[in-house]
C-alpha positions as CSV (number, residue, x, y, z in Angstrom):
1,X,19.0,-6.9,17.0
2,X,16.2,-4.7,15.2
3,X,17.5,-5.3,11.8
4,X,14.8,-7.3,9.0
5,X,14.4,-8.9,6.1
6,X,11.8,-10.5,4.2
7,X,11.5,-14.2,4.6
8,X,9.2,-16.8,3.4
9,X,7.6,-19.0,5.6
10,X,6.8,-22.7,3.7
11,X,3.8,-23.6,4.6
12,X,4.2,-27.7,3.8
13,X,7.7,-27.7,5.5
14,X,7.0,-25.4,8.4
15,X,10.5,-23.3,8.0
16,X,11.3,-19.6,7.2
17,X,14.1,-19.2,4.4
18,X,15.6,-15.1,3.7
19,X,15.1,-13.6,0.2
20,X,16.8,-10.7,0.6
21,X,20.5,-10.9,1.3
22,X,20.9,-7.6,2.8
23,X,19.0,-6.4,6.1
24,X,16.7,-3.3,6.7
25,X,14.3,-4.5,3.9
26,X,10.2,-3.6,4.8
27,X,6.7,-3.5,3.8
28,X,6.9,-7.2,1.3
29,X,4.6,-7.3,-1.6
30,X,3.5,-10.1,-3.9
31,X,3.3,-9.4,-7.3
32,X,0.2,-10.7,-9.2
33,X,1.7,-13.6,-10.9
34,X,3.6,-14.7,-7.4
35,X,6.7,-14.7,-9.2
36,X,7.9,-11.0,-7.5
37,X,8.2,-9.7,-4.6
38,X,8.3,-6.0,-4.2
39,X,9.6,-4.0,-0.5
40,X,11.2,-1.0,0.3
41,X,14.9,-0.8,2.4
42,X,16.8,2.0,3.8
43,X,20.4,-0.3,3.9
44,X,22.5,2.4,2.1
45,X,21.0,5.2,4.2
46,X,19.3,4.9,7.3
47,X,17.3,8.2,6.4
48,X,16.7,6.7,2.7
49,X,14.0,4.2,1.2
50,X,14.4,2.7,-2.0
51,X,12.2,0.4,-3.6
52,X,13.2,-3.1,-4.4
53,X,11.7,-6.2,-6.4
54,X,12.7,-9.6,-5.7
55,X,12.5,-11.9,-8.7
56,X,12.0,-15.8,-8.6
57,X,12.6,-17.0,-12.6
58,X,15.8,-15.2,-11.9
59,X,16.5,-15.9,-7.8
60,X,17.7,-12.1,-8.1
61,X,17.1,-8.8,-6.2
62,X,17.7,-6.0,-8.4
63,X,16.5,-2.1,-7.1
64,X,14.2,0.3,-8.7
65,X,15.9,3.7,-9.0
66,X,13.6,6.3,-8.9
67,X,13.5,9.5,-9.9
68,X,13.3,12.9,-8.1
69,X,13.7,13.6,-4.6
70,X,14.6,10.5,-2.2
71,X,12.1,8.9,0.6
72,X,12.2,9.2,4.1
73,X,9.7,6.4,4.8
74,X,7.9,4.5,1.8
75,X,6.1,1.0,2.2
76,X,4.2,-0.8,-0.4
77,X,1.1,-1.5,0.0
78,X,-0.9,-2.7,-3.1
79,X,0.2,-3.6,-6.7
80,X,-1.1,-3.5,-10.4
81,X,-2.2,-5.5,-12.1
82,X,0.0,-5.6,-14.7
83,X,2.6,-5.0,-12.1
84,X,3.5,-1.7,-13.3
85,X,2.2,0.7,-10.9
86,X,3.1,0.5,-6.9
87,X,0.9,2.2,-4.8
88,X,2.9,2.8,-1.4
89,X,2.3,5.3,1.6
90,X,5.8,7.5,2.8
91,X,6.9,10.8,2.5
92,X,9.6,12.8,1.0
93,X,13.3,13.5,2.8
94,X,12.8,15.8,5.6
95,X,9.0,16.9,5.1
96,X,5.7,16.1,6.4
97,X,3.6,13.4,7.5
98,X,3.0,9.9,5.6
99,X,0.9,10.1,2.6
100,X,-0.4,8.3,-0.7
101,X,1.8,7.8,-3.8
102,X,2.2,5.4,-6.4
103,X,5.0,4.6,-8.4
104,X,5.4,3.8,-11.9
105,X,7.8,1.4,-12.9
106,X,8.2,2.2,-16.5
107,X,8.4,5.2,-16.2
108,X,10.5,5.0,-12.7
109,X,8.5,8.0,-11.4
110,X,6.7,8.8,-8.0
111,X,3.3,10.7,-7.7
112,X,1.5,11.5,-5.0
113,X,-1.7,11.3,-4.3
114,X,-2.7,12.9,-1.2
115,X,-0.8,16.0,0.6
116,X,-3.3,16.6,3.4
117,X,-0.4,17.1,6.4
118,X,-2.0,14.2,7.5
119,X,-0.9,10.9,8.2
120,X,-2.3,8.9,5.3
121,X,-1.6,4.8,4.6
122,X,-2.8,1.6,3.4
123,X,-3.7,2.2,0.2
124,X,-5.8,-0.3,-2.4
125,X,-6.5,-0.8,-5.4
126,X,-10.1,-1.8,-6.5
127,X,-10.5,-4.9,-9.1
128,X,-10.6,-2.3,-12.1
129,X,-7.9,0.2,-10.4
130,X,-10.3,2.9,-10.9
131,X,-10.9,3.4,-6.9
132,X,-8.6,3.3,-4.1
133,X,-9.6,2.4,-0.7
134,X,-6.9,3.7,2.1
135,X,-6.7,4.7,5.7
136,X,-6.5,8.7,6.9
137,X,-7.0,10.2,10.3
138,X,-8.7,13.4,8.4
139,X,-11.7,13.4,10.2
140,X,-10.7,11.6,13.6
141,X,-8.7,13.4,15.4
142,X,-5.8,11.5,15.7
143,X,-7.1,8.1,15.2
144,X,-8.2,6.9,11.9
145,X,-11.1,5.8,9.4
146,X,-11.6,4.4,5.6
147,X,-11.9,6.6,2.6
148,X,-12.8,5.8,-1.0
149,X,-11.7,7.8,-3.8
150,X,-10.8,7.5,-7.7
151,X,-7.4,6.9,-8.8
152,X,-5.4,8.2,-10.3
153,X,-7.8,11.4,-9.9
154,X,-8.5,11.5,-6.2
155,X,-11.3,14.2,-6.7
156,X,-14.3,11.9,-4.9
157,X,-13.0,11.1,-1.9
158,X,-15.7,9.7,0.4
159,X,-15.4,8.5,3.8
160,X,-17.2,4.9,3.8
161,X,-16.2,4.3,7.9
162,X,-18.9,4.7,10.8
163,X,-16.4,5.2,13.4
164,X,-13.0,4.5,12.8
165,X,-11.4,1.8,10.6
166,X,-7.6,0.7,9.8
167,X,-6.3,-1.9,7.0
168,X,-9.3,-1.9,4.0
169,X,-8.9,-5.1,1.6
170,X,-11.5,-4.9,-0.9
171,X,-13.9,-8.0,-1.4
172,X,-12.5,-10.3,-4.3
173,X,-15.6,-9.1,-6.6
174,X,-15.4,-5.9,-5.9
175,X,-18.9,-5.5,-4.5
176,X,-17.0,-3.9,-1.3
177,X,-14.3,-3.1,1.3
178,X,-13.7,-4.9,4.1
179,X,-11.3,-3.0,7.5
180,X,-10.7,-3.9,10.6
181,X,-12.2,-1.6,13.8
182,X,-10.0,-2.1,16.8
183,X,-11.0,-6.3,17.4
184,X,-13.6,-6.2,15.0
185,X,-13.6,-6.4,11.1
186,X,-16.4,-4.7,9.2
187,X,-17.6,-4.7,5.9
188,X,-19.2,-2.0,3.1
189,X,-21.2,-3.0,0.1
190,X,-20.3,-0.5,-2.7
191,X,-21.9,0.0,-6.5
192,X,-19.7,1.8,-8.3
193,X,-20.5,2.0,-11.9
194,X,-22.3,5.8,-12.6
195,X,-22.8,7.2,-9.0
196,X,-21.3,5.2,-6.2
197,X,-23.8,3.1,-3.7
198,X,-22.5,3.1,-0.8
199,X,-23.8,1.0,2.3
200,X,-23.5,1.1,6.0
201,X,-20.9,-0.8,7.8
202,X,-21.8,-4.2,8.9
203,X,-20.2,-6.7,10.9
């Protein structure tokens, strides 16, 4: 009936059970501790996102009201640490194609990162949150390849793609990024401490 919600699937008991009561909820997110979940939802507006977070200590869903102008598309894509930062791909009401922002919670603020008229999405944060790793069709034409650059900064981008690439995770010791190439899923070695290494893509 192209309405969702987020739902958990138990793994032991083989069954999906609904977190969020209300439909038109996107884009879930664990939280570090896996005791949040964190999605966006357009259910008051259908040209609106807001962000959410769904709390399990409390079983509650409780929205994030940010400040400034609303969303027409947001999704979340990574999360601090500390769980007080969001990064997320959308854009603004009305304007432009999807790029990077992050959100901070405290301060209940959006910022974005990239403005490139380009679509611009799946943003990462690297074990120490001083890189990002995210997806941008900047140099291919329509389709799309992986970029590094520092957060919250973004003034070294580098492309670390051969080809194109979607959906970067980075590795859990931060040596690299991994991305997915059509069927295949490649990997980059990266040394970031003084001047980034950067290696070729491997298989």
């Amino acid at each position: 009936n192209q309405t969702y919600s987020i739902n958990i699937f138990g793994i032991k008991r083989r069954r999906f059970s609904s977190v969020a009561n209300s439909k038109h909820s996107y884009a879930p997110f664990w939280g570090v501790d896996g005791k949040k979940i964190f999605y966006t939802s357009n259910r008051k507006d259908p040209s609106e996102f807001g962000l959410y977070v769904y709390n399990f200590d409390e079983q509650k869903e409780k929205e994030i009201i940010l400040i400034g102008e609303a969303m027409g598309g947001l999704n979340v894509s990574d999360v601090s640490k500390d769980g007080n930062k969001i990064l997320c791909s959308g854009q603004q009401k009305g304007k432009g194609l999807e790029g990077l922002y992050y959100i901070d919670i405290s301060e209940r603020k959006k910022y974005q990162l990239t403005e490139n008229r380009l679509q611009e999405w799946g943003g990462v944060f690297s074990a120490d949150e001083k890189w990002l790793a995210y997806t941008s069709e900047k140099d291919m034409e329509g389709s799309f390849a992986i970029y590094l650059n520092r957060f919250p900064g973004m003034n070294q981008e580098t492309r670390i793609s051969a080809g194109g690439g979607e959906e970067p995770k980075w590795l859990p010791d931060g040596s690299g990024v991994y991305y997915r190439n059509g069927s295949k899923w490649m990997k980059v070695s990266l040394k970031l401490e003084g001047e980034p290494e950067i290696g070729e893509p491997e298989l």
